[in-house]
DSSP file (Angstrom, degrees, kcal/mol; ACC not computed):
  #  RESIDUE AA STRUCTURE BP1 BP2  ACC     N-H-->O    O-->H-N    N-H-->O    O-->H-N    TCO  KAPPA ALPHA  PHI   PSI    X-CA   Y-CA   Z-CA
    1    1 A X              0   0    0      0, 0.0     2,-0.3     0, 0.0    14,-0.1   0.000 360.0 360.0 360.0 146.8   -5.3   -7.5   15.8
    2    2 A X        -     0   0    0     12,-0.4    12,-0.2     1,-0.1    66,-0.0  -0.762 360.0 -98.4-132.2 131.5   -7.5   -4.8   16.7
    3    3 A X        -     0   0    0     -2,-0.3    11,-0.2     1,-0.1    -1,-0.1  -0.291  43.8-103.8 -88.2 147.2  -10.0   -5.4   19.7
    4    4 A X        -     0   0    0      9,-0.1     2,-0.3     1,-0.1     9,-0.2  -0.304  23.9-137.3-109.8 152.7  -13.7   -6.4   18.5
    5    5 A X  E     -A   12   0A   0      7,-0.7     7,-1.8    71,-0.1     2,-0.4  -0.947  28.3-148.2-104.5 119.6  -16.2   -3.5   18.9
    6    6 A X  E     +A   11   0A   0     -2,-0.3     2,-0.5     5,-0.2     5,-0.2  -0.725  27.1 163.5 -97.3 147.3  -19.7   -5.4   20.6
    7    7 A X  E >   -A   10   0A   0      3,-3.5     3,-1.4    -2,-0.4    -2,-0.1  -0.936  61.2 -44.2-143.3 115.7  -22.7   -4.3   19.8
    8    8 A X  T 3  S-     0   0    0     -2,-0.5     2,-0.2     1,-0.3    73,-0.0  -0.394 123.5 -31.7  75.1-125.5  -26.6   -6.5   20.5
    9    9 A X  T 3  S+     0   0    0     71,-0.1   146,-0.8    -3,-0.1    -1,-0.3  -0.428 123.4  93.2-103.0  41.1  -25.3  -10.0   19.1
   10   10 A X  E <   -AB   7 154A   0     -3,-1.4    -3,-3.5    -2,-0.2     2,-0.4  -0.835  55.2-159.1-161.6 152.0  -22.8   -8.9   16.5
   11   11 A X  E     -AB   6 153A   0    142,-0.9   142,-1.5    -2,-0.2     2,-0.6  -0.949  16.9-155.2-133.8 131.7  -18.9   -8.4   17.1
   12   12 A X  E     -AB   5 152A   0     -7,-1.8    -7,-0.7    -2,-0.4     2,-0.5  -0.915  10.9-164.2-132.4 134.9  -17.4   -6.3   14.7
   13   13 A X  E     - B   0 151A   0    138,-2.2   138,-1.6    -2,-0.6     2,-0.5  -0.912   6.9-153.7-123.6 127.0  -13.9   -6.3   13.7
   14   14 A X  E     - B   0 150A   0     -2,-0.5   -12,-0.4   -12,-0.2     2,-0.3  -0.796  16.2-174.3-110.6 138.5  -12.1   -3.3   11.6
   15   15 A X        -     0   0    0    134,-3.8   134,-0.2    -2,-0.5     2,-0.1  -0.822   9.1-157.8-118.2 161.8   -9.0   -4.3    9.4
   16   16 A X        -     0   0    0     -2,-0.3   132,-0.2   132,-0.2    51,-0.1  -0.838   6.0-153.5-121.7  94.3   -7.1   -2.0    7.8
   17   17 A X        -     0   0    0    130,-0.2   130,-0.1    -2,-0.1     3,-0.1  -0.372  41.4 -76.2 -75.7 157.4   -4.8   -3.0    4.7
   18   18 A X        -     0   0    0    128,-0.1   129,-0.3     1,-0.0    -1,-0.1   0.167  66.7 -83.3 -26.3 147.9   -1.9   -1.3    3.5
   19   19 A X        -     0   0    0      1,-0.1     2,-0.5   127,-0.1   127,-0.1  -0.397  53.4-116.2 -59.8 155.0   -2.7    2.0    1.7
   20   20 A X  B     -C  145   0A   0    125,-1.3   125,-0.6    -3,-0.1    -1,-0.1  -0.765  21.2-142.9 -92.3 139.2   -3.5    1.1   -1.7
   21   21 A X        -     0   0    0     -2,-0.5     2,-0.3   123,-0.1    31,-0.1  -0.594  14.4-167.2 -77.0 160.7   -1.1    2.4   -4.9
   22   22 A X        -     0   0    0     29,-0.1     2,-0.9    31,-0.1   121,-0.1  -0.902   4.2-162.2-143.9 115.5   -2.9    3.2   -7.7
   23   23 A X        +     0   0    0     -2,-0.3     2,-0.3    29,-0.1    29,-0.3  -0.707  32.2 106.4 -97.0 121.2   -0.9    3.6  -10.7
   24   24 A X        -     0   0    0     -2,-0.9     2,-0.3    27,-0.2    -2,-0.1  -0.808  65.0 -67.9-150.7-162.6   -1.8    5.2  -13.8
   25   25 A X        -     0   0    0     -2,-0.3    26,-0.3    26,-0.1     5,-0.2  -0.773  49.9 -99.1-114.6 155.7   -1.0    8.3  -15.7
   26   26 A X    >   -     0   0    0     -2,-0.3     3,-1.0     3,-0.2     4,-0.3  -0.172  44.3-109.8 -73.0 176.9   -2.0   12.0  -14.7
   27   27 A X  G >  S+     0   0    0     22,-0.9     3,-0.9     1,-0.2     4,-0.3   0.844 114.5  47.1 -65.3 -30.2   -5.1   13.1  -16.6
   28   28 A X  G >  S+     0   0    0      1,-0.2     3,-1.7     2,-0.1    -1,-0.2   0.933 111.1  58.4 -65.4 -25.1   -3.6   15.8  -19.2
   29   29 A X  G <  S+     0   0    0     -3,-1.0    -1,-0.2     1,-0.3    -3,-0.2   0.223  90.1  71.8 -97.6  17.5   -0.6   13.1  -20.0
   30   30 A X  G <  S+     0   0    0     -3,-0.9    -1,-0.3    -4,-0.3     2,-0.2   0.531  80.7  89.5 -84.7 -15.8   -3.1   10.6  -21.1
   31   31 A X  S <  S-     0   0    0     -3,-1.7     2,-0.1    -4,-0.3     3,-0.0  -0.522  96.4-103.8 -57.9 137.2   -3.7   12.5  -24.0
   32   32 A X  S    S+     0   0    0     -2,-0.2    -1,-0.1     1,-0.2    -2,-0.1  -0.335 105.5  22.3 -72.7 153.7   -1.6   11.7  -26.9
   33   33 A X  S    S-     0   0    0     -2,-0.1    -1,-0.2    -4,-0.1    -3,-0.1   0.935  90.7-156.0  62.2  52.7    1.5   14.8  -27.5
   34   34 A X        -     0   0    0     -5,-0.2     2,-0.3     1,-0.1    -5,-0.1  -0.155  20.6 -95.7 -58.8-167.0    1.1   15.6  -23.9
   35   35 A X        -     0   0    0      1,-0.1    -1,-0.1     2,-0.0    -2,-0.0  -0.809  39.5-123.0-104.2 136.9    2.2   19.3  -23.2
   36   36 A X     >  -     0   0    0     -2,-0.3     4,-0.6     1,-0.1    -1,-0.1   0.051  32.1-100.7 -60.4-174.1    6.1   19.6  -21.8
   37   37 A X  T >4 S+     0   0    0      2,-0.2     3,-3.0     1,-0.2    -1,-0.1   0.991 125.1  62.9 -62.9 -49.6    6.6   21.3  -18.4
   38   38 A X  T 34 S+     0   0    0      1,-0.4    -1,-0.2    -3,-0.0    -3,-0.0   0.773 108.2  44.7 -62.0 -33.4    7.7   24.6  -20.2
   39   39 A X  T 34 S+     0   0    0      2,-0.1    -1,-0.4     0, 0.0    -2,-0.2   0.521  86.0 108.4 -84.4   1.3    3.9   24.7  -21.8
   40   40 A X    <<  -     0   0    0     -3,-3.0     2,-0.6    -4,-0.6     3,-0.1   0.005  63.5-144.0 -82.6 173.8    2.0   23.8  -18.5
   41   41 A X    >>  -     0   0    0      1,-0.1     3,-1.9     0, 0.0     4,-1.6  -0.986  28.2-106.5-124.5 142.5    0.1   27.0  -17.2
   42   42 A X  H 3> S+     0   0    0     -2,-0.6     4,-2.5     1,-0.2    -1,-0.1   0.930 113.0  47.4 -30.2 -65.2   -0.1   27.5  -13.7
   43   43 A X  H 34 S+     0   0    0      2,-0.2    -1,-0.2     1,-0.2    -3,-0.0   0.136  98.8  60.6-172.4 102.9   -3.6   26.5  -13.6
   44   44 A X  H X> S+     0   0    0     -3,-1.9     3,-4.2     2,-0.1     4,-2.1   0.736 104.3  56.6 -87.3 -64.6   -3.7   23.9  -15.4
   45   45 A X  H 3< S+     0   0    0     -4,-1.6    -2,-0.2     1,-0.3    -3,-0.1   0.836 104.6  50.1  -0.8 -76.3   -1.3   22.7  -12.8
   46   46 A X  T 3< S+     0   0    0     -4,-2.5    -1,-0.3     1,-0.2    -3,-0.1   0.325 107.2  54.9 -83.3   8.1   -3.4   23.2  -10.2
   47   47 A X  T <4 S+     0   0    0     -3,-4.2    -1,-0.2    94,-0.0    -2,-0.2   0.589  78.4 103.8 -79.1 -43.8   -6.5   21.5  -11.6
   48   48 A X     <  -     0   0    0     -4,-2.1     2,-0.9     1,-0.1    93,-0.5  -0.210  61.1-142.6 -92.6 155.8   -5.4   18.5  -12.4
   49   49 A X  E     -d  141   0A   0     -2,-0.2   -22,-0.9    91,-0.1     2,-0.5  -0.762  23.1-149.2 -90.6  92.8   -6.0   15.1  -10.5
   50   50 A X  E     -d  142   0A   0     91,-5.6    93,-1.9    -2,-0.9   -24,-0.1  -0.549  15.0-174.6 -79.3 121.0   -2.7   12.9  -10.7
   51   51 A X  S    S+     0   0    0     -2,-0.5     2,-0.3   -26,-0.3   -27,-0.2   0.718  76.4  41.3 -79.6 -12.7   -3.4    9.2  -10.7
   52   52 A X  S    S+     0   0    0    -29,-0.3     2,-0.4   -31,-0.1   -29,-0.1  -0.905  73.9 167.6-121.4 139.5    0.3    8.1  -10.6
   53   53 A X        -     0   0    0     -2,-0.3     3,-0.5    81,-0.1    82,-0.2  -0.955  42.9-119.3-108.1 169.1    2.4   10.0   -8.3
   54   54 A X  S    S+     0   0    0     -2,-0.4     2,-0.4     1,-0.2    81,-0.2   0.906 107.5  18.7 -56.6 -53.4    6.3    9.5   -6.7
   55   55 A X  S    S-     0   0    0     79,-2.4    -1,-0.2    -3,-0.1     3,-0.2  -0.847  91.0-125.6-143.4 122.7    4.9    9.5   -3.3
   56   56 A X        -     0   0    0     -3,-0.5     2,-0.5    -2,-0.4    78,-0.2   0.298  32.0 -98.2 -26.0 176.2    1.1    8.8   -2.3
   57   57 A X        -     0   0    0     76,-0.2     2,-0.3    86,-0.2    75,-0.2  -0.809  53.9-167.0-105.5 123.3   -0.9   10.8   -0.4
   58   58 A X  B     -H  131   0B   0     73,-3.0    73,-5.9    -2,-0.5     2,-0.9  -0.672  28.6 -98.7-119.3-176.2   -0.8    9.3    3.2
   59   59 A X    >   -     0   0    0     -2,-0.3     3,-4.2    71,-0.2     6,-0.2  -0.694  49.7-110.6 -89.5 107.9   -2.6    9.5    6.6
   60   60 A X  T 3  S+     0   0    0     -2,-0.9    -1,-0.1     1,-0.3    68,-0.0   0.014 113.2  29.6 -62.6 120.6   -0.6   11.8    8.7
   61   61 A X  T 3  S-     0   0    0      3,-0.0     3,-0.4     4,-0.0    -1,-0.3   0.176 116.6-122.1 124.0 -16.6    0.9    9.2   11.5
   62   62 A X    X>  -     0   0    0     -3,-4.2     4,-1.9     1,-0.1     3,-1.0  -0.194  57.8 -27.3  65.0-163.5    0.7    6.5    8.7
   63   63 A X  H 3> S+     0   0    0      2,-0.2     4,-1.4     1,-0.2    -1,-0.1   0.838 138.2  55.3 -69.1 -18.2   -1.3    2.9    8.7
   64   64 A X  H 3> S+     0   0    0     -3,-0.4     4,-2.3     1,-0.2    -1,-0.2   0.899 114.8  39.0 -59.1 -32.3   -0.9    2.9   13.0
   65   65 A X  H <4 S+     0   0    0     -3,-1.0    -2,-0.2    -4,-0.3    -1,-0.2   0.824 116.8  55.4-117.7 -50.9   -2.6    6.4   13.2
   66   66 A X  H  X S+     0   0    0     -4,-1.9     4,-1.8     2,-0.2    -2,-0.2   0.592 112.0  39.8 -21.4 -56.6   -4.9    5.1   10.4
   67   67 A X  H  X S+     0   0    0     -4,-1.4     4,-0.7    -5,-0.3    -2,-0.2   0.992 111.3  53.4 -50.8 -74.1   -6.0    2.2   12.2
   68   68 A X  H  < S+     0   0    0     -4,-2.3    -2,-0.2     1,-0.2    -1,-0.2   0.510 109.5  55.3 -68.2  -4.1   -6.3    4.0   15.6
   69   69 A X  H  > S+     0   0    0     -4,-0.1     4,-1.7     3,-0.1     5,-0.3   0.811 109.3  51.6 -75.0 -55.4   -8.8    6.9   13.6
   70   70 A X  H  X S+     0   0    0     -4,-1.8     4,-1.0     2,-0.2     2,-0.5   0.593 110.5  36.1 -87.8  -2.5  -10.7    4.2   12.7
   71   71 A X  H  < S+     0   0    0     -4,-0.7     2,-0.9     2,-0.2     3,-0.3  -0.025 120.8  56.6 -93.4-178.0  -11.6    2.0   16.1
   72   72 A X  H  4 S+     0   0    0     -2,-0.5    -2,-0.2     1,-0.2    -3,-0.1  -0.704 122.7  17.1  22.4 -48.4  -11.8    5.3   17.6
   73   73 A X  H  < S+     0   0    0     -4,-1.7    -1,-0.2    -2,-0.9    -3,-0.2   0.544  92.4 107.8-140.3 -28.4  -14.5    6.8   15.1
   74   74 A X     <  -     0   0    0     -4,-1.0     2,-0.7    -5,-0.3     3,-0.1  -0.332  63.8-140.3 -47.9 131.8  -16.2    3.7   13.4
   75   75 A X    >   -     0   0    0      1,-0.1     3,-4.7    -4,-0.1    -1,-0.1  -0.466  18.3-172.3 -96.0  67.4  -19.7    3.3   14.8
   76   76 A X  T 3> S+     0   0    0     -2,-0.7     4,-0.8     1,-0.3    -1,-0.1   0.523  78.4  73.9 -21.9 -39.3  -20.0   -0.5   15.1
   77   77 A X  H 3>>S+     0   0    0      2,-0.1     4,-2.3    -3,-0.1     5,-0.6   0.690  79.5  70.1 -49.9 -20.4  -23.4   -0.3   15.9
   78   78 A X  H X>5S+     0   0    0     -3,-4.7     4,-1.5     1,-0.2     3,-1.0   0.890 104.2  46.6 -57.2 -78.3  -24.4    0.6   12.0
   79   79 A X  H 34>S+     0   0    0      2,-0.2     5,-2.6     1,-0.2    -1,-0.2   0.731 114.5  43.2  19.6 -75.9  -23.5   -3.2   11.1
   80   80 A X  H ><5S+     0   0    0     -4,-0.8     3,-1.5     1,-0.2    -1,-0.2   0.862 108.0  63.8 -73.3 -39.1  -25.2   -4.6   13.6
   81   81 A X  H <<5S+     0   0    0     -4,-2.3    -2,-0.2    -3,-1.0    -1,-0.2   0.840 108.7  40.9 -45.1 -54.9  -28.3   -2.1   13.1
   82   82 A X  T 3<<S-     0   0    0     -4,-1.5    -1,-0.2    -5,-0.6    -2,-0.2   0.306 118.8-112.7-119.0  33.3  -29.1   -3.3   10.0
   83   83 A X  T < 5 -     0   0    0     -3,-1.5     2,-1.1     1,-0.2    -3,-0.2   0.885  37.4-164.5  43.9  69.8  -28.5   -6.8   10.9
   84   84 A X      < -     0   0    0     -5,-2.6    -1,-0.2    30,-0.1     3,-0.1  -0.693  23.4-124.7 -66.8  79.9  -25.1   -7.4    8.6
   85   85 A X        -     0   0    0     -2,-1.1    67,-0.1     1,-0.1    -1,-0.0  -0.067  38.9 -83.7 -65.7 133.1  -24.7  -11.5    8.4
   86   86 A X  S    S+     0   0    0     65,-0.1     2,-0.3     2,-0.0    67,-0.2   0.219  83.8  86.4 -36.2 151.7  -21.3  -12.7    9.5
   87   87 A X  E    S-E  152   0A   0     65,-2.3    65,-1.4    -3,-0.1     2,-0.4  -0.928  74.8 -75.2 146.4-164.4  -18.6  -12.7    7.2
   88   88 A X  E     +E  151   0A   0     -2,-0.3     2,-0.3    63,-0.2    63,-0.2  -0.972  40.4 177.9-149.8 120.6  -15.9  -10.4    5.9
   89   89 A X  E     -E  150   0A   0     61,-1.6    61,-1.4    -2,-0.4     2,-0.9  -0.951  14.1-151.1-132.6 129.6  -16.5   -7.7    3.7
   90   90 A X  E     -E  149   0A   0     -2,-0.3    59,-0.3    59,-0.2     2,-0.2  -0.815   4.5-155.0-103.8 140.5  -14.2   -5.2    2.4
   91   91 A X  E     -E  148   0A   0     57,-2.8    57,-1.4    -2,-0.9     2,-0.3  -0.673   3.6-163.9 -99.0 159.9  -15.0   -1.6    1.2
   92   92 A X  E     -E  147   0A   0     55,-0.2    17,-2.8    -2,-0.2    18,-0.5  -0.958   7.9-169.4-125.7 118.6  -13.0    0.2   -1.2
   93   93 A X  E     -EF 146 108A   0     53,-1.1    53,-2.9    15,-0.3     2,-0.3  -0.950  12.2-147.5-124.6 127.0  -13.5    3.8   -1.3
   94   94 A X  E     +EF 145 107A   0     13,-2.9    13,-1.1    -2,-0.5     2,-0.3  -0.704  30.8 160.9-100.4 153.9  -12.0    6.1   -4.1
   95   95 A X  E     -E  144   0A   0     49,-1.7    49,-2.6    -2,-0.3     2,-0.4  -0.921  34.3-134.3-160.4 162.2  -11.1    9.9   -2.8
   96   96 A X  E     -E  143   0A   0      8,-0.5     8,-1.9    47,-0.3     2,-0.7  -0.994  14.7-160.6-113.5 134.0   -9.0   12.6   -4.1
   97   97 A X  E     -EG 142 103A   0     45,-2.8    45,-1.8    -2,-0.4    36,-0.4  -0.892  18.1-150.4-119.2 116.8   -6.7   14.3   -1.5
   98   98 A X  E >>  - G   0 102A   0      4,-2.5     3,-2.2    -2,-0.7     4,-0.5  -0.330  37.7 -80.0 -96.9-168.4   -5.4   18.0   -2.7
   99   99 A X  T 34 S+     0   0    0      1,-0.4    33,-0.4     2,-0.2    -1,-0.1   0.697 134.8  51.3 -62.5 -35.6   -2.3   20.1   -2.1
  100  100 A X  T 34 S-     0   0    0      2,-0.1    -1,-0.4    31,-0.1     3,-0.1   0.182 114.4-117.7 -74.0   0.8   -4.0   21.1    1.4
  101  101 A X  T <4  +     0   0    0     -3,-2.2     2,-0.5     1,-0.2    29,-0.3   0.908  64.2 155.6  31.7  52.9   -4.5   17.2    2.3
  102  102 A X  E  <  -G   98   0A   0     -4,-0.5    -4,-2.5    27,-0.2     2,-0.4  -0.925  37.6-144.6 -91.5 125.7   -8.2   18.5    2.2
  103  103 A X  E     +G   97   0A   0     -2,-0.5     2,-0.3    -6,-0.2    -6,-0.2  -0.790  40.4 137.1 -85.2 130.9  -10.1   14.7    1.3
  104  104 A X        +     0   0    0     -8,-1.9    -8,-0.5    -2,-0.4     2,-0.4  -0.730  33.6  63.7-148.8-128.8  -13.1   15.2   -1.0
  105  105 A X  S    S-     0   0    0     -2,-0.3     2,-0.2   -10,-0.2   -11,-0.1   0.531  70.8-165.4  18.2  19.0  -14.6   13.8   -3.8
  106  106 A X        -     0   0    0     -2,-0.4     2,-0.5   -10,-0.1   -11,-0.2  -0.111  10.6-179.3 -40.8  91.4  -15.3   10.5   -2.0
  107  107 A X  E     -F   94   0A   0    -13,-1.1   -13,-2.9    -2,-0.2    -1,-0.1  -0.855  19.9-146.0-112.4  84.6  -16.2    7.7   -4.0
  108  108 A X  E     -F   93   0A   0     -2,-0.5   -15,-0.3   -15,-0.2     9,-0.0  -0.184   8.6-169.2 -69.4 154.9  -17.2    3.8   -2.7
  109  109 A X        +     0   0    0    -17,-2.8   -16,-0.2     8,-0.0    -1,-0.2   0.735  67.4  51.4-110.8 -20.4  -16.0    1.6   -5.3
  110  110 A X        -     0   0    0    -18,-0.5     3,-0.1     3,-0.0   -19,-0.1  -0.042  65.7-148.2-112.9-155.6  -18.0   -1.8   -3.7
  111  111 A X        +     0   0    0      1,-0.1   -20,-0.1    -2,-0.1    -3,-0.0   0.155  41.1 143.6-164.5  44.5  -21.8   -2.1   -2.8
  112  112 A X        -     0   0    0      1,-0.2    -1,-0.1   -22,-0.1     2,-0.0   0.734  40.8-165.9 -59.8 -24.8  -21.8   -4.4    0.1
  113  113 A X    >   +     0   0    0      1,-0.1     3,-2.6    -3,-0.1    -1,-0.2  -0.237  57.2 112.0  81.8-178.6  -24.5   -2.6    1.8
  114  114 A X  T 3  S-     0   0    0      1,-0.3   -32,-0.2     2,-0.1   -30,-0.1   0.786 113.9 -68.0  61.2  19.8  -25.8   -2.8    5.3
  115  115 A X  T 3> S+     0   0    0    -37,-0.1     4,-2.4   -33,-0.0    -1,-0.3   0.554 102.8 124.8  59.7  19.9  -24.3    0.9    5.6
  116  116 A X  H <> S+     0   0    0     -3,-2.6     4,-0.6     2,-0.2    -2,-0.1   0.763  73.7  50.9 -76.2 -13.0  -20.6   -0.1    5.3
  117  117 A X  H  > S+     0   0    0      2,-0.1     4,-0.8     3,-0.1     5,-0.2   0.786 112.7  44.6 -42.0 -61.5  -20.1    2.4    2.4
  118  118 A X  H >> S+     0   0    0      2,-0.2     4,-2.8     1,-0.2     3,-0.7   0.929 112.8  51.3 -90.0 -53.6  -21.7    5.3    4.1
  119  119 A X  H 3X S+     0   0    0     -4,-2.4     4,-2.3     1,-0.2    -1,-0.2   0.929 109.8  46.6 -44.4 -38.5  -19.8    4.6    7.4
  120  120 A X  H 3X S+     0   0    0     -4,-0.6     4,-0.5    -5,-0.2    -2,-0.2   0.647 120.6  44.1 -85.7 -16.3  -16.3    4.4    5.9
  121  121 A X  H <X S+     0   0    0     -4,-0.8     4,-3.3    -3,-0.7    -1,-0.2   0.681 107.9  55.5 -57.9 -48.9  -17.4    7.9    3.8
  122  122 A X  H  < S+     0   0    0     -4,-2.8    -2,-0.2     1,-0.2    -3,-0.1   0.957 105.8  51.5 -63.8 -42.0  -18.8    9.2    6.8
  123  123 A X  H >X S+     0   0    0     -4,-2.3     3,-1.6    -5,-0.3     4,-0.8   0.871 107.8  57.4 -73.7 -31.6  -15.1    8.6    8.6
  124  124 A X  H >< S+     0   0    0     -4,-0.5     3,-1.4     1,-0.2    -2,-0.2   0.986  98.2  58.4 -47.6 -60.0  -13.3   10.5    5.6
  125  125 A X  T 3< S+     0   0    0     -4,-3.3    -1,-0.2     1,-0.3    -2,-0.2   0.516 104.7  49.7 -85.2  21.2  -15.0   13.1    6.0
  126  126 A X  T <4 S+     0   0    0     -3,-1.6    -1,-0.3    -5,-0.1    -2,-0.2   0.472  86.5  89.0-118.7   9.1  -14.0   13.6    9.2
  127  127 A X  S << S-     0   0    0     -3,-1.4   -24,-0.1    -4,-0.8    -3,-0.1   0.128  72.0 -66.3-114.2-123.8  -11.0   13.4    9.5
  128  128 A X        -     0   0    0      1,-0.1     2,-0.3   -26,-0.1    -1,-0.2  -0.210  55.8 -87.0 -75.3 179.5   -7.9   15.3    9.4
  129  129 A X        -     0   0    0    -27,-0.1   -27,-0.2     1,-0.1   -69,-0.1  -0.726  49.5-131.5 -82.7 142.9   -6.3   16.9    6.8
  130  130 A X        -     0   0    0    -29,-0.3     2,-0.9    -2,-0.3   -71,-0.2  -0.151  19.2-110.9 -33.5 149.8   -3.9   14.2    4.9
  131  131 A X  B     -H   58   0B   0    -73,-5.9   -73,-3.0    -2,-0.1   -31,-0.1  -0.901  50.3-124.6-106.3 134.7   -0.3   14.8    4.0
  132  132 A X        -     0   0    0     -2,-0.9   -74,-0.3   -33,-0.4     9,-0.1   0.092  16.6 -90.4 -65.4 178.9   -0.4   15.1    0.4
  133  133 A X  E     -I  140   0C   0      7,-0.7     7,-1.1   -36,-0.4     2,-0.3  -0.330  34.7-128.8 -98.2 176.1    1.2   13.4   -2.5
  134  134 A X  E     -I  139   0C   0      5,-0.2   -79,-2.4   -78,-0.2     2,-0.3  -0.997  19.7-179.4-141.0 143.5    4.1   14.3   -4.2
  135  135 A X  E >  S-I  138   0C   0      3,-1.7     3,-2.0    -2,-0.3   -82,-0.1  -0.790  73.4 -24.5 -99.1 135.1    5.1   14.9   -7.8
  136  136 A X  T 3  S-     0   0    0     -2,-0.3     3,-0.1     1,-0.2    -1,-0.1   0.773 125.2 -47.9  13.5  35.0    8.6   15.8   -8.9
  137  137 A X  T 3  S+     0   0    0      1,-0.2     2,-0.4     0, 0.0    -1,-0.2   0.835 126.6  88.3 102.0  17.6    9.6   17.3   -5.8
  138  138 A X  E <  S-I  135   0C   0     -3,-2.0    -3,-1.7     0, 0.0    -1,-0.2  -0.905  78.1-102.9-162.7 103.4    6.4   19.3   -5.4
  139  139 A X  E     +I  134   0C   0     -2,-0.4     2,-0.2    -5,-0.2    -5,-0.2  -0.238  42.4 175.8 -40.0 131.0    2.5   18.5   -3.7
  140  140 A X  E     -I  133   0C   0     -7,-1.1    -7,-0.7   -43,-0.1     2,-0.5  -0.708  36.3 -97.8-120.9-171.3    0.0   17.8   -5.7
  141  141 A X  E     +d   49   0A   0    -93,-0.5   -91,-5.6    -2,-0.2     2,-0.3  -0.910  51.7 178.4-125.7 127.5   -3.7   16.8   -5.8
  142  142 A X  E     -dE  50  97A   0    -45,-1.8   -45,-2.8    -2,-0.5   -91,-0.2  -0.962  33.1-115.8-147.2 154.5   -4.1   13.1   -6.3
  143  143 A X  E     + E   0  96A   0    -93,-1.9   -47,-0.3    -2,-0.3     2,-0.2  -0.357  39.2 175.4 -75.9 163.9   -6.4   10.3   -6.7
  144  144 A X  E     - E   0  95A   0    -49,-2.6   -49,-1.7   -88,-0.1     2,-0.5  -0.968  17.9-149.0-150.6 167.8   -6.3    7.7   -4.0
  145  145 A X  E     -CE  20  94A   0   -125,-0.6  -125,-1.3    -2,-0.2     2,-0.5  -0.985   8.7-172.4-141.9 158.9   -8.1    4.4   -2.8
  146  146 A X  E     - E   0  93A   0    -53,-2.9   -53,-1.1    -2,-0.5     2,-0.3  -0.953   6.9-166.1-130.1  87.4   -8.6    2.8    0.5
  147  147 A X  E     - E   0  92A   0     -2,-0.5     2,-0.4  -129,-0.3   -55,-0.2  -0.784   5.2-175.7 -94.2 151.4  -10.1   -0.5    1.5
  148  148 A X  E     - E   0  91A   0    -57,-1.4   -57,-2.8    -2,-0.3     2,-0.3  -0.959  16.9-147.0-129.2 122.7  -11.0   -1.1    5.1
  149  149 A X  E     - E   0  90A   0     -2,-0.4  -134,-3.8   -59,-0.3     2,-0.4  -0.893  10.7-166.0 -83.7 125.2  -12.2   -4.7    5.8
  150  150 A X  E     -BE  14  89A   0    -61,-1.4   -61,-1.6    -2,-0.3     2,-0.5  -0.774   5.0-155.5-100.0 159.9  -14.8   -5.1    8.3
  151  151 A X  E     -BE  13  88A   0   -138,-1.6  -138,-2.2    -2,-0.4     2,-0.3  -0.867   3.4-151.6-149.5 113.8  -15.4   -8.5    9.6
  152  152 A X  E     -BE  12  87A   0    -65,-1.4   -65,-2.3    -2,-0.5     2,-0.4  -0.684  14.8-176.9 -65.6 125.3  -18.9   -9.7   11.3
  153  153 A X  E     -B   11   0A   0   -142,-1.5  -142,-0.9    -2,-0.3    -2,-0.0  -0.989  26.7-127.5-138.3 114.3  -19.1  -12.3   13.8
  154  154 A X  E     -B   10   0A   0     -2,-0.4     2,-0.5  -144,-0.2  -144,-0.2  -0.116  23.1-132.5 -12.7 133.2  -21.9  -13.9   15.5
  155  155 A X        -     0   0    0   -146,-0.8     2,-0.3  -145,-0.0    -1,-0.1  -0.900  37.6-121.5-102.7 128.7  -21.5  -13.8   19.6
  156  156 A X        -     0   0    0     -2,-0.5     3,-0.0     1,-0.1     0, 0.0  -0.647  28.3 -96.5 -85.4 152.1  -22.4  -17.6   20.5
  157  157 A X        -     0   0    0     -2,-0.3     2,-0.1     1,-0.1    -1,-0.1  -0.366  40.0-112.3 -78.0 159.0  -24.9  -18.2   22.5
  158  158 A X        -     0   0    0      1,-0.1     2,-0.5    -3,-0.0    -1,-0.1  -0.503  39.4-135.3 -86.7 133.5  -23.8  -18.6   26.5
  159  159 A X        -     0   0    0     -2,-0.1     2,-0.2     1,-0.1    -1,-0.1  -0.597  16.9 -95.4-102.9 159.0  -24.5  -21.9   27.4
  160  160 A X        -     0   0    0     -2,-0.5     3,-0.2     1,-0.1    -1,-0.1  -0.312  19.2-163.3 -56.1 129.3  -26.0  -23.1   30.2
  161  161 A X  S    S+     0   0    0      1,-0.2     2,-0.4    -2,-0.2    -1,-0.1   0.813  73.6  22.0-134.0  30.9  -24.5  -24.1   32.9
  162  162 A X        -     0   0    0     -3,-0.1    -1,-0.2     2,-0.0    -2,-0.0  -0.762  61.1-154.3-132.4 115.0  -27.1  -26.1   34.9
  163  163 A X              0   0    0     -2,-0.4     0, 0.0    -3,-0.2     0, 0.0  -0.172 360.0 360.0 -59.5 173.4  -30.4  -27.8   33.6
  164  164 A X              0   0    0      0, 0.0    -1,-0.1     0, 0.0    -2,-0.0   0.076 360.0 360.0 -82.5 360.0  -33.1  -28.3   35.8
């Protein structure tokens, strides 16, 4: 469990879940009478945005080194700054990561507000490059999506301990 960030009156806690799959099909083969390999063009190839691939596009280090980016680089204060009432909220953020594991197109999929959107954007786009996904044996440029749960807590107040 990942050690609460404190900030005014507000304890902030960053989860990470597993990367998410996302399965579908890539975008020319959602047409019907896709094109075989032997018709592809080069680039065409190298446009398109696969939604299903063999293996995802991950965070180089994996979900430890995912984790440790993010307590490292989260600004806890944003939360607390715009006075976020306790509870546990998860963002989803949609992104495409290409052959270069360059992240862009960075998309929040929730609306929770209270600048959790814009923080968890703001940490994409800083950090490293991804190792990208792979298709038949071969990198490609692929969609992916990401929830990070933050979880708000109240600090209780310190009680006294001697009246008058």
């Amino acid at each position: 469990m990942p050690a609460p960030a404190k900030t005014g009156n507000y304890s902030l806690l960053i989860f990470v879940f597993s990367f998410t799959t996302y399965f579908a099909l890539p975008l020319s083969a959602q047409n019907s009478g896709s094109p075989s390999k032997d018709t592809l063009q080069l680039n065409e190839e190298d446009s398109k945005v696969f939604e299903k691939v063999e293996v995802e596009a991950s965070f180089p280090g994996g979900e430890t080194a995912w984790r440790r980016f993010l307590e490292q680089n989260l600004n806890a204060a944003v939360l607390a700054n715009k006075r976020a009432p306790a509870g546990t909220y998860t963002v989803v953020v949609q992104f495409v990561v290409d052959k270069e594991g360059k992240v862009s197109d960075i998309t929040p999929l929730t609306e929770h507000g209270y600048g959790m959107e814009e923080e968890v954007v703001r940490i994409l786009r800083k950090a490293p490059r991804w190792k990208p996904a792979v298709q038949e044996g071969r990198t490609v440029k692929a969609y992916r999506k990401q929830p990070v749960t933050f979880v708000v807590m109240e600090e209780e107040k310190k009680k006294r301990k001697n009246k008058d």
